[in-house]
C-alpha positions in Angstrom: -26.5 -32.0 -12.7 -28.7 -30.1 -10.2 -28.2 -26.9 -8.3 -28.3 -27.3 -4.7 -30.7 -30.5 -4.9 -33.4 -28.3 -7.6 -34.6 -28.6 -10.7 -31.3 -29.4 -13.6 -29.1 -26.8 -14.9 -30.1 -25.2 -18.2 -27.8 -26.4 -20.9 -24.6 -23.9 -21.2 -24.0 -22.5 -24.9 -20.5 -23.3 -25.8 -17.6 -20.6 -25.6 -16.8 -19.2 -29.2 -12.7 -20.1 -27.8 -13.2 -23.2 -26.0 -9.3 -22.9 -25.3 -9.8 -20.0 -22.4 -7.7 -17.3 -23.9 -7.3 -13.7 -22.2 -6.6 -10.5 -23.8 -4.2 -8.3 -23.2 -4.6 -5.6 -20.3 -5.4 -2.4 -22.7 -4.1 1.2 -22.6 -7.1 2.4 -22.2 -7.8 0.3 -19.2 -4.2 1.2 -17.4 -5.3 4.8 -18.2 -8.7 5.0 -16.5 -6.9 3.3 -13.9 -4.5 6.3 -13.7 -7.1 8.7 -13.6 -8.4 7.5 -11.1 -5.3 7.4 -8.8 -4.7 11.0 -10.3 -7.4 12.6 -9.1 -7.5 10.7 -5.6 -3.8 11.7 -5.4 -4.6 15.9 -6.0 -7.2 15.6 -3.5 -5.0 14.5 -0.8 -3.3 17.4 -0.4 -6.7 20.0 0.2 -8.1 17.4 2.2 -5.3 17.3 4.6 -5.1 21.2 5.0 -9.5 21.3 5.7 -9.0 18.6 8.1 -6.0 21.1 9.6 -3.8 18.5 9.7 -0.1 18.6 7.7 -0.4 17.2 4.5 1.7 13.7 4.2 5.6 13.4 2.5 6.7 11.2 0.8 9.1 9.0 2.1 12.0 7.0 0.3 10.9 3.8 1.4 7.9 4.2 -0.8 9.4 4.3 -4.9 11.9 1.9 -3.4 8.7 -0.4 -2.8 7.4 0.2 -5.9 11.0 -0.3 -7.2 11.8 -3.3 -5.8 8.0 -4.7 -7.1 9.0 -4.1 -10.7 12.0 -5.3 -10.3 10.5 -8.5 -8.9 8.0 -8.6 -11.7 10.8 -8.3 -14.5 12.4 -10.9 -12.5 9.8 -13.4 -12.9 8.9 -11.8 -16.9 12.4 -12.8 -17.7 11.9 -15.9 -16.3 8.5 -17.0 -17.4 9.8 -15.5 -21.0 12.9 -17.9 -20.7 10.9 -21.3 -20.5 8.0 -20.8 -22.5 9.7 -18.7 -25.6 13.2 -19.9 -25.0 13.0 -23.2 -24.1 9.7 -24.4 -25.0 9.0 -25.7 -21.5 5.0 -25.4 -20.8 4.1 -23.9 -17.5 1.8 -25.7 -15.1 -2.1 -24.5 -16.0 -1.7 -22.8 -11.9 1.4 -21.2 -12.3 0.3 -19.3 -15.6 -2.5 -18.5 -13.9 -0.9 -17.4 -10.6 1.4 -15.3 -12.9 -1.5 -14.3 -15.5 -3.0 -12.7 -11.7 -0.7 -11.2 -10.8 0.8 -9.4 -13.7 -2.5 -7.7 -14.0 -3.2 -7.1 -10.7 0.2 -5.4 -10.4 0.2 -3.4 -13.8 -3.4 -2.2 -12.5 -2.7 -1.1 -8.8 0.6 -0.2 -10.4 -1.3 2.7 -12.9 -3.4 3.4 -9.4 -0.8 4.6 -7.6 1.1 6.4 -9.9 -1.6 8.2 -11.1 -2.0 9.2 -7.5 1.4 10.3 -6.6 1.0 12.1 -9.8 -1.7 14.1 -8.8 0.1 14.8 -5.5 2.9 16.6 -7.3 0.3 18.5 -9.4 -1.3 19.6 -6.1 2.0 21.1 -4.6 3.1 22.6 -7.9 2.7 26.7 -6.8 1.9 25.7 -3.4 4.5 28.4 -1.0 4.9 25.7 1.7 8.2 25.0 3.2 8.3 21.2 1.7 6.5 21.8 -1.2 9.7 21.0 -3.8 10.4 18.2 -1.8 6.8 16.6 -2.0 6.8 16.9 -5.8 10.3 15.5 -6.4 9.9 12.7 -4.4 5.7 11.6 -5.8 7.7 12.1 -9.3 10.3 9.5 -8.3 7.2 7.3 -6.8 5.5 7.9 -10.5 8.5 6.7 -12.0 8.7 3.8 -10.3 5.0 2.9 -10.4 5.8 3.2 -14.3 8.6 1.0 -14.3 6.2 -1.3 -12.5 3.4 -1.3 -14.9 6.1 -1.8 -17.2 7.2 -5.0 -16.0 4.2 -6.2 -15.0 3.0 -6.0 -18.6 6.0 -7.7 -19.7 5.3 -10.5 -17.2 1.8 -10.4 -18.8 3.3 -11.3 -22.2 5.5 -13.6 -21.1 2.6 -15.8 -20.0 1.5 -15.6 -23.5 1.4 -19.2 -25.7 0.9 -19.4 -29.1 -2.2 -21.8 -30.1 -1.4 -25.2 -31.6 -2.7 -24.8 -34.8 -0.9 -21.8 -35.4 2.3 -20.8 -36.2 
């Protein structure tokens, strides 16, 4: 086979698991993810009062998104858990994948942006501002949510899991 019209593709080694198995999103990867969000999240607030503008609240509507994703997410774990563990039904190669996706995706963004609304509570804890209590209530509910989130997303994750043939 040649590459655009050139010279022939170098022979590939083979794959050590020629079956294409994934592993596991890791702590350690959800937690650098968290980080991340949590420092973005603490800066939000100094940034805001530099720029001279109010510092954003949090609103309801946002851990009631993040709510209804893991709810959506242990939705489709349950699901996904039912037919491949349950009732030995094999997904479509797409729909694992498509699930595989986003499972991490979500348990990844999901770590994000609770790290960040945890570091927006941290930033208001001590601050004397009139809506200070409320900011850190409500960015602890969003960080509960974003954990329940991460939570199903992983399950989803695991769900998608299938045991190799040869093993049992």
């Amino acid at each position: 086979m040649t590459r655009d019209g050139g010279e022939p593709e170098p022979d590939r080694e083979p794959l050590d698991d020629p079956t294409g198995s994934l592993r596991p999103t890791t702590p350690l990867t959800l937690v650098r993810w968290a980080v991340v969000g949590l420092v973005g999240g603490w800066a939000v607030h100094p940034l805001w009062e530099r720029l001279g503008a109010v510092p954003p609240l949090v609103q309801p509507a946002q851990p009631l998104a993040l709510l209804l994703l893991a709810a959506i997410l242990g939705y489709v774990a349950w699901v996904t858990h039912r037919s491949v563990h349950v009732r030995r039904e094999r997904l479509q190669p797409h729909q694992a994948v498509n699930r595989l996706v986003a499972a991490r995706a979500s348990a990844l963004v999901a770590a994000l942006v609770g790290g960040g609304y945890a570091g927006y509570a941290l930033s208001w804890i001590g601050d004397p501002a009139e809506r200070a209590d409320e900011r850190i209530t409500w960015s602890l509910i969003a960080l509960a949510c974003a954990a329940a989130a991460v939570v199903a997303a992983l399950l989803l994750e695991r769900s998608c899991r299938v045991r190799r043939p040869d093993s049992r």
